[in-house]
N, C-alpha and C positions, 0 to 999 in steps of 0.2 A: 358493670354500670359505672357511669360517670360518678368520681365521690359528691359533685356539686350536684348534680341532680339527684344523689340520693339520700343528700341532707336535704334537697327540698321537699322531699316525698313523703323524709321523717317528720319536718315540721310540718306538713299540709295535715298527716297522721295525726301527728300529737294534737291539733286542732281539730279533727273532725271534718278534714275538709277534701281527703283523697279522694278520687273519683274510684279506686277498685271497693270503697267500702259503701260505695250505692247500690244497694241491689235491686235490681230493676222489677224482679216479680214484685217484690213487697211491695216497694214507691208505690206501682202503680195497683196493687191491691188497695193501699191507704187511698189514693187518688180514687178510684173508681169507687171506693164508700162514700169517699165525700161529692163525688157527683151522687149517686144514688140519694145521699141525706137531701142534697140540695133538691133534688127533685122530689124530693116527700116532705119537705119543708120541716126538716128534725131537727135545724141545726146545723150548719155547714160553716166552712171557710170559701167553700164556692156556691156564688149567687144562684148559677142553672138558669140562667133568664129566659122565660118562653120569649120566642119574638112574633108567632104567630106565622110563620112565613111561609111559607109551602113549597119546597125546593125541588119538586118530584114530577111539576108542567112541565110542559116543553115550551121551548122561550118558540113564539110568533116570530116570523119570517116577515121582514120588508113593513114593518110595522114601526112608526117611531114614538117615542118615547123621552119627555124632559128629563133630564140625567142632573140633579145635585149633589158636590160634594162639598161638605162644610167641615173642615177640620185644620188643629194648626192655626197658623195665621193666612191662610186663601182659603179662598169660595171658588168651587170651580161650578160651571154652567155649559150642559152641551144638549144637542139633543142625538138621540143613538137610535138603529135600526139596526136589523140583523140582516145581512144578505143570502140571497138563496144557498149560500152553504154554510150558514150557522153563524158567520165570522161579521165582529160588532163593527159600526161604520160610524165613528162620532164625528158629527158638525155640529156649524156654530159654536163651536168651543171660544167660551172666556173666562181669564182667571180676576178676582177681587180680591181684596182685603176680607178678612174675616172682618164683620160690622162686632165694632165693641174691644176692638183690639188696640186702634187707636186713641180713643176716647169712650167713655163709660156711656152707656145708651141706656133711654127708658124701655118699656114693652114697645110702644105706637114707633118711636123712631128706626127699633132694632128690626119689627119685620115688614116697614115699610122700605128701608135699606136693602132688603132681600127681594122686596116685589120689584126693585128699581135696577136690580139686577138683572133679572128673568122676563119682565114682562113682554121682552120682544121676540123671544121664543116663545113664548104662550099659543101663537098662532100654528105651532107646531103639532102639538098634541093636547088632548084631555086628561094623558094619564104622567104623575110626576114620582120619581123615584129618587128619594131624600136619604143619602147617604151622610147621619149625621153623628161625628163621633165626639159625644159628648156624652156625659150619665145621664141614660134616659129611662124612665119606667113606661115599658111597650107595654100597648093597650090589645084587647082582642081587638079591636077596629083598624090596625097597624100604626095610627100614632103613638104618640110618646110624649112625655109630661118629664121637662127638663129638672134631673137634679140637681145636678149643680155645673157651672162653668168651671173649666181647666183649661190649661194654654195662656193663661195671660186675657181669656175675655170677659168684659166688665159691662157688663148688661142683668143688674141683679133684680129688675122689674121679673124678665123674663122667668127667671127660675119657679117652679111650682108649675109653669104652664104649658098646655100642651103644645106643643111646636105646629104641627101641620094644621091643627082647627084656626088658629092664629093667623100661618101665611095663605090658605084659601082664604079667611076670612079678609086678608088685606088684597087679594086678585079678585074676587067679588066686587069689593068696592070701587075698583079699577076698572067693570068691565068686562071681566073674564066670564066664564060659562059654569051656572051650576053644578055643572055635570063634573068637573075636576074631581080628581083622584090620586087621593097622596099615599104614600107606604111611606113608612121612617124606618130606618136602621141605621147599622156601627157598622164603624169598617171593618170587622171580624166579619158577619156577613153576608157584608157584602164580598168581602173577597172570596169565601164559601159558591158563592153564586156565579165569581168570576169564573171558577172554574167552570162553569156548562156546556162557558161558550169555546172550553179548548176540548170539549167531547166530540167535533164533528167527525165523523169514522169511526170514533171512540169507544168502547163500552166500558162505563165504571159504576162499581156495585155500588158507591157512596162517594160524599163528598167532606171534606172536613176544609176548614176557612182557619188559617194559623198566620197571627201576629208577633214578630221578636225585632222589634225595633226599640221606638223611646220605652215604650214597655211591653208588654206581652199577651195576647189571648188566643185564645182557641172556642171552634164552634164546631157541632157538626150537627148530624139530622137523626132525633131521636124520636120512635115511636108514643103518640100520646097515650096511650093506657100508661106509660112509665113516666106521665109526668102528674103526679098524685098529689101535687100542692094545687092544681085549678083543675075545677069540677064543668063541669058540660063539655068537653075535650070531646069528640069526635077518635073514639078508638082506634078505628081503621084506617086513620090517616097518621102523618106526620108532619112533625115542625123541626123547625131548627133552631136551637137550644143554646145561646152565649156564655160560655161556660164560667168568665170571668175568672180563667185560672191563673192571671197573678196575682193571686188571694189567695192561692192553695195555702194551707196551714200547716201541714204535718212532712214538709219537706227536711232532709236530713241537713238542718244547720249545723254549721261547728263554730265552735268558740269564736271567730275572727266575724262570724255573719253577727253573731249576736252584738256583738259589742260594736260592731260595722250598724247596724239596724238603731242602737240608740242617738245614732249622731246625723240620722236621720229626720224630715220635718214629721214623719209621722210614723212614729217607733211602734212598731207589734201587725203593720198594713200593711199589706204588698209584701208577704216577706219570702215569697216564690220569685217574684219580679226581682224583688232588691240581689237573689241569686243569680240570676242568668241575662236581665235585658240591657240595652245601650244605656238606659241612663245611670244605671247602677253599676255596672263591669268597671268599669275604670275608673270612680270614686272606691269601689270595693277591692279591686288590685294594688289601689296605692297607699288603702289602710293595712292589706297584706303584705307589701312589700315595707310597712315601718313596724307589722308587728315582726318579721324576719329578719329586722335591721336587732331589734329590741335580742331575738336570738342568735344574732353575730353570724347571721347567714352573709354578711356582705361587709363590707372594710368600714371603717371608722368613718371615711373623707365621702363615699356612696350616699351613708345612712347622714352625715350633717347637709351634703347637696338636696338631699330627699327633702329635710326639713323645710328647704325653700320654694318646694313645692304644693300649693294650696289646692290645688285643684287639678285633678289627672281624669281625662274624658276617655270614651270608649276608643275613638278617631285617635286620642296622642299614643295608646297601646297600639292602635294597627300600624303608627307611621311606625313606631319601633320596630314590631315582629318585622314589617316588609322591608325596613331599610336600617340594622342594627347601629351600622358605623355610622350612621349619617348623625352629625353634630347639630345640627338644626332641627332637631326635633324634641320634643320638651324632654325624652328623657336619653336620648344618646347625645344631649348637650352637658350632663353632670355626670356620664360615665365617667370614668379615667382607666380601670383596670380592667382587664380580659377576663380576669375569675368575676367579677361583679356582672359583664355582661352578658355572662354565659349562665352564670343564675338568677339572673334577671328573666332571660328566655324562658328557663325552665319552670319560673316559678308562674310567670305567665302563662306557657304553655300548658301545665299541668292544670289552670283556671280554667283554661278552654276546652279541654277536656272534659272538666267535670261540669260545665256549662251545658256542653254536648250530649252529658250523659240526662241531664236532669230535663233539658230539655224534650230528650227522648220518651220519658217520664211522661209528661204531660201529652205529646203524640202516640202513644202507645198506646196511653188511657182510651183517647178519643176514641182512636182506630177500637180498639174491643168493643169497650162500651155500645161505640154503636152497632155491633155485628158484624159490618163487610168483611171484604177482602177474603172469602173462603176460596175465591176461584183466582188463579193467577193471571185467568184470561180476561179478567173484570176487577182489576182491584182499585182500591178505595183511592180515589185522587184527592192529595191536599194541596193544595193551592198558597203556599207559605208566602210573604213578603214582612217590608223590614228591615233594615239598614242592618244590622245587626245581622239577622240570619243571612243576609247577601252579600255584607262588606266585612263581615268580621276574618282576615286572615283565617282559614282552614276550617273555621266551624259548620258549614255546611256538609264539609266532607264526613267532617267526624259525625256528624250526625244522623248523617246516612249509613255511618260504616253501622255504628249501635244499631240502627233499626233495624239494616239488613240481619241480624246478626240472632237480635231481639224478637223481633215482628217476625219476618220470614224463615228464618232456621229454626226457630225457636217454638213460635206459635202456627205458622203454617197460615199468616195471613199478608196480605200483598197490597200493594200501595206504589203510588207514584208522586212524584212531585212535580209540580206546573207552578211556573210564573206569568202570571198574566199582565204587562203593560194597563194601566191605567182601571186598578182593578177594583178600585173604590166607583168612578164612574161607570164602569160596565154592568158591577154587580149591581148597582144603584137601578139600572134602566132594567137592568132581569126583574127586580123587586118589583119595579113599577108596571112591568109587562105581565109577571103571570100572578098576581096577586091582587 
């Protein structure tokens, strides 16, 4: 073995941070108690959010359907119909400003700005599928009652209120038809749902909806008798369940995460997320790479150029991995020596790795938990999207290498991965079609 990379294996070690010391049964035996708590309301690190949603219809043919998606800073608007062979057809597509991003809005102006959006497709359909990813508490009725704004939006009227009683209540006013029909959800899933629409010829035992972008979640479709925190549940049916797993709790931190987490805005939250997603990796690589400096893993002149580095994004790690030499990029511009660049890679590399491995963690969970996958001829589609899971140099690969390895050799359950284009809008218009 290379001696540089096997000083960096000993420091990731000596920290608690090696990917060979996660052991995947356990992780996701901790993981699957803490969904089971969340679901019996014992006490959890993950929320388990019923969303009410019922992913089990069959989406309507040639049918259309108002398609919202509100997240970030745009508002998208289309309206979507399925063609006779399953496959989604969006028109009148337009994108906005998210209202309140600009400037701070009250309740009355923030969802008269959204009716002023929509209301020229209104003529389109009765039924509107509100893909909104914001902290919402879902209702059995499939609204949601905002808890709070993220992204930089400043409409703090809004907060406490239900979102869809609100924006019907402002297309009413306008003129629209009693008869409207809202579902709300998160872009977890929604993207859950996106996958339906790539079943055509298909057969898949289950569906799971997985987020690793600015941060991370997963959803999949869990039997109600097993959801024992809400009572009149319809036994012999199911819903789909938001698992809110960058929250998990009982993830194998090491030294570097801990002390990485308190120089964070919200120390002891998210402390699954702060491990594995884009907004965290490369704030979290480049408090690794000074605590490595602090162990003489890299030259004197490396560790003093480091210092003048304030800030390291998920994007300045990929320009590196994919282009080492290149001087123009924030961190092969304070290179100078071969031994520093080469344990640079590795110490990255080994990050991505154990990224890969924990992430597996969290998909692993889903996949059991919910049962699928026992037949190879039918297995469980997740539907992943996320800058992160799609852009991050080699981590998709590694991720599949584990799960092949973990899931399929291991457990004898099967699985596929689909990316679906525009999978916040698509899933948005499934919501709205069979719910």
């Amino acid at each position: 073995m290379d001696s540089r990379k096997k000083r960096v294996i000993g420091f990731l070690r000596e920290n608690g941070m090696y990917h060979e010391n996660i052991e995947l049964d356990t992780c996701c035996s901790s993981f699957i108690d803490e969904m089971e708590r969340g679901l019996s309301a014992k006490g959890s690190s993950l929320q388990m959010i019923p969303t009410y949603i019922d992913a089990e219809k069959k989406i309507p043919l040639n049918k259309p359907v108002v398609a919202l998606d509100a997240g970030g800073t745009n508002f998208r608007v289309a309206t979507v119909y399925f063609d006779g062979n399953g496959q989604p057809v969006i028109e009148r597509f337009k994108k906005f400003r998210m209202p309140g991003v600009e400037k701070e809005l009250g309740k009355q102006e923030f969802f008269q700005t959204i009716a002023d959006y929509i209301l020229d497709v209104m003529d389109s359909s009765s039924r509107i599928g509100f893909c909104f990813s914001y902290p919402a508490e879902i209702l059995p009725n499939k609204d949601g009652r905002l808890i709070h704004f993220t992204k930089e939006v400043k409409a703090g009227e809004v907060v406490g209120e239900l979102i869809g009683e609100n924006l019907l209540g402002e297309l009413r006013r306008r003129g629209c038809s009693d008869e409207l029909q809202l579902v709300l959800l998160n872009d977890t899933t929604a993207t859950l749902l996106a996958g339906k629409s790539a079943t055509a010829g298909r057969f898949f035992n289950s569906f799971i909806g997985f987020i690793l972008g600015t941060g991370t979640n997963s959803c999949y479709i869990e039997n109600n008798r097993n959801i024992k925190k809400v009572d009149d549940l319809d036994p012999e049916k199911n819903q789909i369940i938001n698992v809110e797993s960058g929250g998990f709790g009982r993830g194998p931190r090491g030294r570097v995460d801990l002390e990485f987490d308190k120089t964070t805005t919200d120390p002891g939250s998210a402390t699954f997320e702060k491990m594995i997603s884009g907004a965290y990796f490369g704030p979290l690589s480049l408090y690794s790479m000074n605590a490595a400096c602090r162990k003489g893993l890299f030259s004197t002149d490396f560790a003093a150029a480091l210092e003048h580095i304030p800030l390291l994004t998920t994007a300045g790690i990929n320009s590196f991995l994919l282009s080492p030499y290149d001087t123009g990029t924030i961190l092969g511009g304070v290179i100078q020596r071969e031994d520093d660049r080469v344990t640079l890679f590795y110490l990255i590399d080994q990050l991505i790795e154990r990224a890969a491995k924990l992430t597996v963690v969290n998909l692993s969970s889903v996949v059991l938990k919910g049962g699928g996958g026992r037949n190879p001829c039918s297995p469980v589609c997740i539907t992943a999207d996320g800058s992160m899971f799609h852009g991050l140099s080699t981590l998709k690969e590694r991720i599949n290498c584990f799960m092949r390895r973990f899931l399929v050799d291991g457990k004898n359950r099967f699985y596929e991965f689909t990316q679906i284009d525009n999978a916040s809008l698509i899933g948005a218009a499934i919501a709205g079609l069979i719910n």
